[in-house]
ROVO-840311 format. One line per 3 residues: number of its first residue (from 1); their letters; for each residue x, y, z of C-alpha. Coordinates in Angstrom, 2 decimals. Layout:
BEGIN
NUM	A	X,Y,Z | ...
***
This chain:
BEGIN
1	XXX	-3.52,-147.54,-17.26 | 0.03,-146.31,-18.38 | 2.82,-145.69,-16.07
4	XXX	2.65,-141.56,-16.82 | -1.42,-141.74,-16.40 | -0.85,-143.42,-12.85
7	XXX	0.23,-139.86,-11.36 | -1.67,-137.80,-13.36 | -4.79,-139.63,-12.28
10	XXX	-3.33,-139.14,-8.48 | -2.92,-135.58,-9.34 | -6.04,-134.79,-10.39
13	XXX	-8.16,-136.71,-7.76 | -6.14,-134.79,-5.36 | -6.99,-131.31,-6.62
16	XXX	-10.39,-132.66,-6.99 | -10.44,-133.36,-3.40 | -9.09,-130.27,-2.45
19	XXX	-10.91,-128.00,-4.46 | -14.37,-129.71,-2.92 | -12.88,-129.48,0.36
22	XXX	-12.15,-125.42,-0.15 | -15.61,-125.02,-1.23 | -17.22,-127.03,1.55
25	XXX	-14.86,-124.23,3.95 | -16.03,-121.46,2.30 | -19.74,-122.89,2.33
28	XXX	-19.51,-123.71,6.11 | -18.31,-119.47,6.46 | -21.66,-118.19,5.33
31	XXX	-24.25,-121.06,6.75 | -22.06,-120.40,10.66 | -23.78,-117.42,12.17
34	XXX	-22.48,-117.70,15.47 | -19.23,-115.85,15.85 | -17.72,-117.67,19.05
37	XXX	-18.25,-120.63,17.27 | -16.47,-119.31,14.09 | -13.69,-117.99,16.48
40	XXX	-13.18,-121.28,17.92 | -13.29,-122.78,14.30 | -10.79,-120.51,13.29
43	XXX	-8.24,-121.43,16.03 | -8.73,-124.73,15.76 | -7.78,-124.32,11.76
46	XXX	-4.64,-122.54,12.95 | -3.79,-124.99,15.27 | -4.41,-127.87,12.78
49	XXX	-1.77,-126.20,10.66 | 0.43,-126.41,13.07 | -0.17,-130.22,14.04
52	XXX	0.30,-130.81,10.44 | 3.71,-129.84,10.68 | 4.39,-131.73,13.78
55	XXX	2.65,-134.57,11.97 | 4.60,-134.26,8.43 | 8.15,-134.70,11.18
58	XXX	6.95,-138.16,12.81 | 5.58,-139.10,9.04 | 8.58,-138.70,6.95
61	XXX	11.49,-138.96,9.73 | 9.84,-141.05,12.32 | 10.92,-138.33,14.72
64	XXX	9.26,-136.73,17.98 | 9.96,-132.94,18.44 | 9.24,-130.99,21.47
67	XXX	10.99,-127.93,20.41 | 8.47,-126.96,17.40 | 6.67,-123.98,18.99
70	XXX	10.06,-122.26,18.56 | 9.65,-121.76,15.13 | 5.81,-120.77,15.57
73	XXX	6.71,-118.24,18.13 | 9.54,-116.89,15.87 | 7.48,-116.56,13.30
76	XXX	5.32,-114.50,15.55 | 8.27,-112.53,16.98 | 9.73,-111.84,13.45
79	XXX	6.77,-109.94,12.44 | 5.96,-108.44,15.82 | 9.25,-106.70,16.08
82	XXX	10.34,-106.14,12.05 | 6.98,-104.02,12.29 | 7.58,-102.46,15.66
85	XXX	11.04,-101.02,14.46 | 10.25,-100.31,11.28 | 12.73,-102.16,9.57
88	XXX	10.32,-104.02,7.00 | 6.77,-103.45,5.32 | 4.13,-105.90,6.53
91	XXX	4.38,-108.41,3.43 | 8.45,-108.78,3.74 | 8.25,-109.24,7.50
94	XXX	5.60,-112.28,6.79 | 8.04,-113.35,4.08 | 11.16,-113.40,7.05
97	XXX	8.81,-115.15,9.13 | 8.69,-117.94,6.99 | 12.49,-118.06,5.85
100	XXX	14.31,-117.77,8.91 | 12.42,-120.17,11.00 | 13.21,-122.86,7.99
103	XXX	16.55,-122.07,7.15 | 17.33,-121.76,11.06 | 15.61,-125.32,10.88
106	XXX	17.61,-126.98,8.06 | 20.66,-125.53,9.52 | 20.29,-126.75,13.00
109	XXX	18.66,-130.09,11.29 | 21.70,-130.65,9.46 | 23.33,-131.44,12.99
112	XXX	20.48,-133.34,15.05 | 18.73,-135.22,12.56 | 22.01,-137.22,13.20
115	XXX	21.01,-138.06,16.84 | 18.25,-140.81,17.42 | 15.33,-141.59,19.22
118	XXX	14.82,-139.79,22.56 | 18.06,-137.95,22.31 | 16.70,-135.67,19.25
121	XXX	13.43,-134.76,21.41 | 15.37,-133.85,24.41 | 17.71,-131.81,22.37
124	XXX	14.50,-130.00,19.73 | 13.03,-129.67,23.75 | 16.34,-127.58,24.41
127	XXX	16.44,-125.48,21.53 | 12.52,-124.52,22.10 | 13.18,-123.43,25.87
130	XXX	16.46,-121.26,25.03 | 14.24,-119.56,22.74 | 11.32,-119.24,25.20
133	XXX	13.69,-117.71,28.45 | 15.36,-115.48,25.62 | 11.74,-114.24,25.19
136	XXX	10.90,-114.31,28.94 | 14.35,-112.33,30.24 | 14.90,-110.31,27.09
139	XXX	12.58,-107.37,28.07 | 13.95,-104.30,26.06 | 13.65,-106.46,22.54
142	XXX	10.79,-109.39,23.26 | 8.96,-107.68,26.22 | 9.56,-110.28,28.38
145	XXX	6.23,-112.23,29.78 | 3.72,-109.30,28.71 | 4.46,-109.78,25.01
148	XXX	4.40,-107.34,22.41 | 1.29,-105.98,20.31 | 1.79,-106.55,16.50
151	XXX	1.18,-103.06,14.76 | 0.05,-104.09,11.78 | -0.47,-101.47,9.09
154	XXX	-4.09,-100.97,7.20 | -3.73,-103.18,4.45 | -1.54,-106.43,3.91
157	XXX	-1.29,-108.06,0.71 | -3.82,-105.90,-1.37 | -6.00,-107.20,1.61
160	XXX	-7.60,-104.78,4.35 | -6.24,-106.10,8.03 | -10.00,-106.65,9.08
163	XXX	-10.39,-109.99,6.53 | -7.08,-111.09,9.12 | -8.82,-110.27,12.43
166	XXX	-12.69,-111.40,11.39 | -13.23,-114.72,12.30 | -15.59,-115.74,9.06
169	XXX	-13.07,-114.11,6.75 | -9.88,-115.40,8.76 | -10.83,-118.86,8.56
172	XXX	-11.59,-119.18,4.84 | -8.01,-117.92,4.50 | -6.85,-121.09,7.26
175	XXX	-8.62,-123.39,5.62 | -7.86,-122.71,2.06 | -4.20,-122.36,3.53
178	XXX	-4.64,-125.92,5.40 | -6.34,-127.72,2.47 | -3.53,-126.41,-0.20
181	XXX	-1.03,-127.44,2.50 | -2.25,-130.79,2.89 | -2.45,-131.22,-0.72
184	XXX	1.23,-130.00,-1.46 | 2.45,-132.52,1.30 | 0.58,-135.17,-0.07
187	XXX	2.20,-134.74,-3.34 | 5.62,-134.67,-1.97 | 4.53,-138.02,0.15
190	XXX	4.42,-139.87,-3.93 | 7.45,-137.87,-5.58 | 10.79,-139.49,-5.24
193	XXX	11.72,-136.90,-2.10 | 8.62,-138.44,0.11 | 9.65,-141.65,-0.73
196	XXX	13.04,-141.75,-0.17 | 12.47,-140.12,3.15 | 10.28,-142.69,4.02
199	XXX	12.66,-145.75,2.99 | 15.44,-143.87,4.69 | 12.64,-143.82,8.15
202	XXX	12.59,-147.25,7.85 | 16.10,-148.00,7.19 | 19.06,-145.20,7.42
205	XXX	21.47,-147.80,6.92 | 20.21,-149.96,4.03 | 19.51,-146.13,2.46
208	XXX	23.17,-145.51,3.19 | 24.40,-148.52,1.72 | 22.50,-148.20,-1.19
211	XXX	24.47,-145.16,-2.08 | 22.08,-141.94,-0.90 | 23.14,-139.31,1.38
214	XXX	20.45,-139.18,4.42 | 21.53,-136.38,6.66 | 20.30,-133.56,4.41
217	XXX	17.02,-135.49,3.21 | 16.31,-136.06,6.82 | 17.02,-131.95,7.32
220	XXX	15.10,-131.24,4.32 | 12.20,-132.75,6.32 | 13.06,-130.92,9.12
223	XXX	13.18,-127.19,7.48 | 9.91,-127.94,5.49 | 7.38,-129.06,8.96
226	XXX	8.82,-125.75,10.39 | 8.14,-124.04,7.36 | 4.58,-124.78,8.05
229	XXX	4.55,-124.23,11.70 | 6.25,-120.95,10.96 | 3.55,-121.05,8.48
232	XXX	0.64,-121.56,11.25 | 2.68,-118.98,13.78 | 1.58,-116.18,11.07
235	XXX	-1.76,-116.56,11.27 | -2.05,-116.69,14.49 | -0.01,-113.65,14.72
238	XXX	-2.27,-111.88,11.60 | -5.29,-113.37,13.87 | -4.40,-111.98,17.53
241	XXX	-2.39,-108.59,16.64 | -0.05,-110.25,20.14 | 2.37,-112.24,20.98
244	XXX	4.00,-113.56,24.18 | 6.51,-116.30,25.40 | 4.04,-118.72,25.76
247	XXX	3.72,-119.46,21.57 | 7.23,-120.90,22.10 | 6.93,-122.89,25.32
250	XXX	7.25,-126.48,24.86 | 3.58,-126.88,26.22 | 2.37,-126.20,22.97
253	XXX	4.89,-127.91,21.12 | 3.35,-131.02,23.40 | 0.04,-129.73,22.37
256	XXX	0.74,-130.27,19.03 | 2.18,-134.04,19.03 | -1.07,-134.92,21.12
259	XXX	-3.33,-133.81,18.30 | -1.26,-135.76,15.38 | -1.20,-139.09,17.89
262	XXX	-5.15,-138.29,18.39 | -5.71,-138.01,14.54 | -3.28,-140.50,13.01
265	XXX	0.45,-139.36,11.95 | 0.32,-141.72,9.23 | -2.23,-139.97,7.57
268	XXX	-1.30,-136.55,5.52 | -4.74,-134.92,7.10 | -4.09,-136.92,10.52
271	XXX	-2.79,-134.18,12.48 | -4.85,-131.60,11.57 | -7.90,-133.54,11.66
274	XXX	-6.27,-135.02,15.41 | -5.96,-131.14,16.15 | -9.79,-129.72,15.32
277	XXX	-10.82,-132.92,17.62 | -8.66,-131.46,20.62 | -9.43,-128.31,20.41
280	XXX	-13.16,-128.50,20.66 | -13.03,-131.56,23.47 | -10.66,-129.32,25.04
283	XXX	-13.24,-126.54,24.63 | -15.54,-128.60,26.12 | -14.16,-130.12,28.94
286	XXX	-13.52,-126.87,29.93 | -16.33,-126.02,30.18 | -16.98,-128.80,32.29
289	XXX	-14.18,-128.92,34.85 | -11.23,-127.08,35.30 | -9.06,-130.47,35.32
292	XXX	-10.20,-130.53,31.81 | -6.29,-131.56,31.00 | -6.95,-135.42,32.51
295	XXX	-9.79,-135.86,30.37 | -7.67,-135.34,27.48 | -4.80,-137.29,28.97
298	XXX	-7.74,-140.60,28.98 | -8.66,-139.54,25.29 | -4.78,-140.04,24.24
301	XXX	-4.59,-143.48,26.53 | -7.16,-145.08,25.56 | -6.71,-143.23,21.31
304	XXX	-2.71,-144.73,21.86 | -3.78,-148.19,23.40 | -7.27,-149.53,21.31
307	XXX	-6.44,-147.01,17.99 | -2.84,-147.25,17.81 | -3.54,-145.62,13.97
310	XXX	-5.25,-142.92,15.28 | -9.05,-141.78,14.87 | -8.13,-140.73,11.52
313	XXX	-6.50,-143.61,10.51 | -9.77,-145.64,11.95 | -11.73,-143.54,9.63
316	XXX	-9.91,-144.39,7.13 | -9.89,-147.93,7.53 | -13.64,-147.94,8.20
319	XXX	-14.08,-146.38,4.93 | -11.84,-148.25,3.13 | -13.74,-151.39,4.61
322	XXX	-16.86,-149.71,3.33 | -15.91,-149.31,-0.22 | -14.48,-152.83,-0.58
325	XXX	-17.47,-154.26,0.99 | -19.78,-152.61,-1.35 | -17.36,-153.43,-4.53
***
């Protein structure tokens, strides 16, 4: 195989894989009658967007950020109040929702990418609360702890509001969204970018000495898994019609690392596959007991001790083990 069929190959198996894995979505839509389940499928999608993001961070920068929710609440915020004043149409304030939290993120990356290890979680953890008690104090613009209720207007992009707020129809649009995400960041992960970011994860200072700038590859990274929790913060926003402080407390942003340890960062689909998991053994456990949060806390020991790859990355190994065996 030539050098230029190499990608192309990659390329299309990709899109294969994607487009089997939209249909399999959109299949799973109509054969789920139950509409608490598809409600629970559909948050679970959201959230798996959002791990993603999380996920793409520790992938590509080998960094841990606790501050993340503050550009999914943002997001949230930025449509919540460009529609409450008036001061965009439904489709622009989406489109602010997802600029602003990335440029604010390449902006304030271009500064703390610079800071290692446990120094750059403490300080994303600082950035995520400032936003969170401007939320909870600011009552004449945020509405302080009881939120604000998203008017959003009949139709939004050609589409009627109801396909946003129906659980069958809202999680087609998540999970083609998630699947086309997945397979855009997977692409990046074998262009030059992805793998410069990753020999620059490994190495700063060989990168450095090799002659290529790092800070604003490293804040690239930074921008684009906000971008997609910005990304995740408008559906849930299209989804719920509300939002309140709690989308930017640093809970969630905790949340969100569990389920892309759970699944396997290393792994494109890790995260989100680490965040459907959580979600519906969180659901469970529940159900079960109301200290449903230590039953999760075992789950991550014992996923971070015996499966330090993740479940995802176990299922990936197992399969790959499979398909060598059989060959």
């Amino acid at each position: 195989m030539s050098a230029a069929a190499g990608p192309s190959h990659a390329l299309l198996k990709g899109a294969l894989a994607a487009g089997i894995a939209i249909a399999a979505g959109v299949l799973g839509s109509f054969l789920i009658q139950s509409n608490l389940l598809m409600t629970l499928m559909t948050q679970a999608v959201i959230t798996g967007v959002l791990a993603t993001g999380v996920g793409f961070l520790i992938r590509q920068n080998g960094a841990v950020s606790f501050g993340h929710a503050a550009f999914y609440g943002l997001a949230g915020y930025i449509i919540a109040l460009s529609l409450r004043h008036g001061v965009a149409t439904s489709e622009v304030a989406i489109l602010l929702a997802l600029a602003l939290p990335t440029a604010l993120a390449f902006l304030l990356g271009l500064v703390i990418v610079r800071i290692p290890g446990v120094a750059f979680s403490m300080l994303t953890l600082a950035v995520g609360q400032a936003f969170y008690e401007f939320a909870m104090k600011a009552r004449h613009v945020a509405g302080g702890e009881d939120g604000l209720a998203v008017n959003l207007p009949p139709q939004i992009f050609g589409l009627s509001v109801s396909w946003f707020q129906r659980p069958q129809s809202m999680f087609v649009i998540c999970w083609i969204i998630l699947v086309l995400a997945l397979f855009a960041l997977s692409l990046l992960a074998r262009r030059p970018f992805g793998r410069l970011t990753a020999a620059i994860r490994e190495n700063e200072e060989r990168a450095r000495f090799i002659g290529y700038e790092t800070i604003v590859p490293r804040a690239l990274v930074f921008a684009l898994s906000a971008f997609i929790v910005a990304l995740a913060g408008v559906l849930f926003t299209l989804y719920n019609s509300f939002v309140s402080p709690d989308i930017l407390h640093w809970s969630l942003s905790g949340s969100a690392l569990i389920m892309a340890i759970i699944g396997g960062p290393k792994l494109i689909w890790g995260p989100a596959f680490g965040a459907i998991i959580f979600f519906f053994a969180k659901d469970i456990a529940g159900n079960l007991t109301e200290h449903w949060q230590g039953i999760i806390g075992i789950v991550l020991i014992v996923v971070t001790v015996l499966l330090p790859v993740g479940l995802g990355g176990a299922l990936a190994q197992f399969g790959w083990r499979r398909a060598k065996s059989g060959a």
